[in-house]
C-alpha positions in Angstrom: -66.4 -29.2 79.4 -65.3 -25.5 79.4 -65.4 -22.9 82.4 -66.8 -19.9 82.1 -66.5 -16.7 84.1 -69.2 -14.6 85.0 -69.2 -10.9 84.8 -71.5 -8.3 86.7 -71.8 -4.7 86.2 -70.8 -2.7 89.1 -74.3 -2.3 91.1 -75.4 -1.0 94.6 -75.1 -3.4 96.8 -77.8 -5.9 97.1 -78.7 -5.0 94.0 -78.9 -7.6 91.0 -78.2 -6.8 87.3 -81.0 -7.4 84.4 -79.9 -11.1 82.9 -79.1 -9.5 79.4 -76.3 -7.2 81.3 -74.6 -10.4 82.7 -71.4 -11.4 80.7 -70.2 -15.2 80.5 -66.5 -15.2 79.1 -65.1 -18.9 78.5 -61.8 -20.3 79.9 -59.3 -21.7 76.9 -58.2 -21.2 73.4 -59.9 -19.3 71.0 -59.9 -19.9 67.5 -61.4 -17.1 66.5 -58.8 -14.7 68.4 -55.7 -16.8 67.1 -57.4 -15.7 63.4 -58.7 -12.7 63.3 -56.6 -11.2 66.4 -57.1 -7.4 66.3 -60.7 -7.6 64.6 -61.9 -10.2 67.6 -60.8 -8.1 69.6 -63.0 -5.4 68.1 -65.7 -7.3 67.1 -65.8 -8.3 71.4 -65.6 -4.4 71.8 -62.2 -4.8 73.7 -60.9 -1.6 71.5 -58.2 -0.5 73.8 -56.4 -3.7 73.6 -57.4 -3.8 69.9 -55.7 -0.9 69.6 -52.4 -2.0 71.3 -52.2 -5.0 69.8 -52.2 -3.4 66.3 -49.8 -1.3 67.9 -47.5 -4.4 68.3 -47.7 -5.8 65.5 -47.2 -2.6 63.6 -43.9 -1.8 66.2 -42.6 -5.3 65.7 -42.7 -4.9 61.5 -41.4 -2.0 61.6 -38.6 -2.8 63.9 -37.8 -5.9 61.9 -37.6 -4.5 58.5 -35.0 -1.7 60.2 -33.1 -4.5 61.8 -33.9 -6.7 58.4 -35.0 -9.7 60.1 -35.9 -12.8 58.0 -39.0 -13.3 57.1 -39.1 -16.6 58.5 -38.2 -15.1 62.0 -41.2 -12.7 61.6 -44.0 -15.4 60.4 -42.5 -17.5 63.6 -43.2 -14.4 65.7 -46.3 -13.3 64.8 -47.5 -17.2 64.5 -46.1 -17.4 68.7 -48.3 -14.1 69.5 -51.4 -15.3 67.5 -51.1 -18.5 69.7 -50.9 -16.7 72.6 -53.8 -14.0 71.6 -55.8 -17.6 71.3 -55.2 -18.3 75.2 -55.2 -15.3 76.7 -57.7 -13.1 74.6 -60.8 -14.2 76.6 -58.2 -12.7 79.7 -57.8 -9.3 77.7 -61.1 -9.0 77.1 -62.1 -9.7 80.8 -59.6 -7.2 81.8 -61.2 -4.7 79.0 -64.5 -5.6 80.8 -63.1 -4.9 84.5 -62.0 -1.0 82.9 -65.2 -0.3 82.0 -66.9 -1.5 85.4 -67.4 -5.1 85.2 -66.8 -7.5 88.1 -66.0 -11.0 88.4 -68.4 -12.8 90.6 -68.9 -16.3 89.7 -67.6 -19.1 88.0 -69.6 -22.4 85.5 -69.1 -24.9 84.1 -70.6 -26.4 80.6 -70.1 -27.7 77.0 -71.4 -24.3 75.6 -72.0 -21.0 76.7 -76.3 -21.6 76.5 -75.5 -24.8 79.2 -72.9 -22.7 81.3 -75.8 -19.4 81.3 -78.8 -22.7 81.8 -76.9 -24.0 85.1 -75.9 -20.2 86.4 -79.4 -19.2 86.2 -81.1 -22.7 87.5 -78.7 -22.6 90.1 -79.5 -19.1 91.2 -82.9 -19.1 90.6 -83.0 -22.1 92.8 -81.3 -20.3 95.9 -83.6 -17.4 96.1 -85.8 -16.9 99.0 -89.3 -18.2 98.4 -91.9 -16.4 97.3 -94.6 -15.2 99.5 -97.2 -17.9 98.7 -94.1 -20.3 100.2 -93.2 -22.0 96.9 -89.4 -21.5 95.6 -90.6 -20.8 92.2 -90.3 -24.0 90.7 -92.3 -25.0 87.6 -95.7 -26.6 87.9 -95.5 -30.5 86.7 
């Protein structure tokens, strides 16, 4: 089971957002960011920290070959900052999210994101005021 946080555009109050503007970001390593680093970032439209960390890495090389650091001691550093891109990109990209307007509002759990966005939506669907014929806008059996 993974957790996923879920993110709202800022709205007026009261006010919900369409489904398709609703953004689920899961809790916990990512492979794909350990890998591809700077291009997931992209790729998840997170370009200001794509930027930076492109920065970094292009700062730390450069600083290295001046200093002529081993090679060793630079695949050991770059290997400990893909690991940590891995656990805290989904956290950059939520903070990327949060500049352009985003807010945090809930939090679910499931094996996938399609469960984790199936139980956000039955659960809220479920606690909306009934309807005006009195049903709560369950399914028909």
């Amino acid at each position: 089971m993974a957790i996923f946080t879920v993110h709202f555009p800022r709205m007026a109050p009261g006010q919900l957002p369409a489904p398709d503007k609703i953004v689920f970001l899961r809790d916990g390593f990512s492979w794909p960011a350990f890998i591809f680093g700077p291009f997931w970032l992209a790729w998840r439209r997170a370009w200001l920290v794509a930027v930076l960390w492109t920065l970094l890495l292009v700062a730390l090389a450069l600083i290295a070959w001046q200093l002529r650091v081993s090679r060793d001691a630079m695949s050991w550093l770059t290997l400990g900052l893909a690991v940590w891109l891995g656990f805290e990109g989904e956290q950059l990209v939520g903070w990327n999210m949060a500049r352009r307007g985003y807010v945090e509002q809930d939090l679910v759990i499931g094996d996938d994101m399609d469960e984790a966005e199936a139980a956000y939506f039955h659960r809220h669907r479920l606690s909306e005021p009934a309807t005006k014929d009195g049903d709560a806008g369950e399914p028909a059996p």
